[in-house]
N, C-alpha and C positions, 0 to 999 in steps of 0.2 A: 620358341620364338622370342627376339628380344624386344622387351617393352619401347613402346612409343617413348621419343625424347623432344623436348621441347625447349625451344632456341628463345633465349632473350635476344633484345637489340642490341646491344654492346659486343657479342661474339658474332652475328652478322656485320660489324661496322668495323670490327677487328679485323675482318676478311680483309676488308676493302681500306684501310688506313696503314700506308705504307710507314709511318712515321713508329708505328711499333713490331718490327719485320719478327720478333720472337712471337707476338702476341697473332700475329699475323698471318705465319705460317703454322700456327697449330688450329686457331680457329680456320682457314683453309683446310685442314687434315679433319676435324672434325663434320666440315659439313662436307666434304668428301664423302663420309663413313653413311653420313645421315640421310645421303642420297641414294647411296651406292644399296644401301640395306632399305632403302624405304621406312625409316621410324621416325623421320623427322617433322616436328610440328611447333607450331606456332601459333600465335594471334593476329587479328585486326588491329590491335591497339599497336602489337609490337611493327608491325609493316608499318604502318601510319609513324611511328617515331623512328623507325629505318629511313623510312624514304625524306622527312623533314633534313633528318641528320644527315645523312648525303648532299643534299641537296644546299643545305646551308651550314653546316657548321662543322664537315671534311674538309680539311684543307692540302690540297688541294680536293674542291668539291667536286660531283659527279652534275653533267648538264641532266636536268628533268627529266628528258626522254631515256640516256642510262641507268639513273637511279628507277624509272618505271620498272623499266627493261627485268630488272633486277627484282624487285617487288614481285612483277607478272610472273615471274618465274617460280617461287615465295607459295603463288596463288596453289600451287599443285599440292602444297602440303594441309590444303583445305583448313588455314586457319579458323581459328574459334573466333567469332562474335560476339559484342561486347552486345551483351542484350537484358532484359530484367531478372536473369535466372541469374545471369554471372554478375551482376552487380548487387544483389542479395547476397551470394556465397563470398565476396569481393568485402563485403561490409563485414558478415562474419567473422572474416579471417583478419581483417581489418582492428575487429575489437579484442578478439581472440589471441591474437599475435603481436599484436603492436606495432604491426607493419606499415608502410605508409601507405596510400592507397592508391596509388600506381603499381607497389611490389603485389601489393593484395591481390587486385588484378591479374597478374603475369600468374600468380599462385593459383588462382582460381579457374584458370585460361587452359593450365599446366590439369587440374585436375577434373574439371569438365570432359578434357579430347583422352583420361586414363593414360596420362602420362607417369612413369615411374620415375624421371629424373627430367629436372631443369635444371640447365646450363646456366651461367648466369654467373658476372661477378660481384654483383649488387645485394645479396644475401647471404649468410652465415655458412661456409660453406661445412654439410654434411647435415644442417638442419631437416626436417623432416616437417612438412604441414600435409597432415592428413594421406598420407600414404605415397607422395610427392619430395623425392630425396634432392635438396640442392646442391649441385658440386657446382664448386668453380672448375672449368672447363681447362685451367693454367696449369694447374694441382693435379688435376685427375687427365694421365697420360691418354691417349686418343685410342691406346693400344693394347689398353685395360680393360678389362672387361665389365661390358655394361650388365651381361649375364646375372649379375648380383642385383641388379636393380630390376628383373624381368618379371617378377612374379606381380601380380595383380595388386594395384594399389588396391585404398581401400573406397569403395564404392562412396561415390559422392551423392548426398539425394539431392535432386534438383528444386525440390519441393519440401521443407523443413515436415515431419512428423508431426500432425496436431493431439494426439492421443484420442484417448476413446471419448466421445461424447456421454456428456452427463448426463443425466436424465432428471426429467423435471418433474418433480412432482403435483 
């Protein structure tokens, strides 16, 4: 089976933004793939900056109730929420990587739902944070195989290790 793949907002907004028809029609092809096989997933954070961006700053934008339309649909790949677990592992990755902390998020989002690849053209593409491969979705043909990416990231704890308690003498 191939590993869960997890959608930034910039390739769902690539769908829908006729003014890059190259960019446009591959991320079309991609979430084709991501439907059609069931591995695709996402965030809250990332639908919340989908639907702003449609709605204000596509141009030509989508009226509210399309841009919903669109989100609601979105809703089936049971996004991750942005809650105290992922904004702990968001920090982490945050100090650990140097990332800013909206990408930290997306990474953290990506390895919370044991996603083996984020789409995305907003980070280094082929970089690796914690068992989470990022490809640009441009680069890497739709007809390529994700099969390289399927094997089990590396288990995220939701809960940092405290070690053995000391003992008091």
């Amino acid at each position: 089976m191939t590993a869960a793949v997890f959608v930034d907002t910039n390739i769902l907004l690539y769908a829908r933004d006729a003014a890059e028809p190259r960019k446009q029609a591959m991320a079309h092809q991609w979430l084709e793939r991501l439907w059609r096989e069931q591995i695709g997933r996402t965030s809250t954070q990332v639908l919340s900056e989908y639907y702003v961006n449609l709605t204000r700053k596509l141009k030509p934008g989508l009226a509210p109730e399309e841009a919903w339309d669109d989100v609601h649909a979105l809703l089936a790949w049971n996004p991750e929420p942005i809650d105290s677990d992922l904004l702990a592992n968001g920090r982490r990755i945050e100090q650990r990587h140097s990332l800013s902390w909206w990408d930290s998020l997306i990474v953290a989002a990506a390895q919370a739902q044991g996603c083996a690849l984020l789409l995305t053209e907003d980070l280094n593409d082929g970089a690796v944070f914690g068992g989470v491969t990022i490809r640009n979705p441009f680069l890497l043909g739709v007809s390529d195989g994700i099969a390289e990416y399927s094997s089990a990231p590396a288990a995220v704890r939701r809960h940092p290790q405290r070690g053995r308690p000391r003992l008091r003498a």
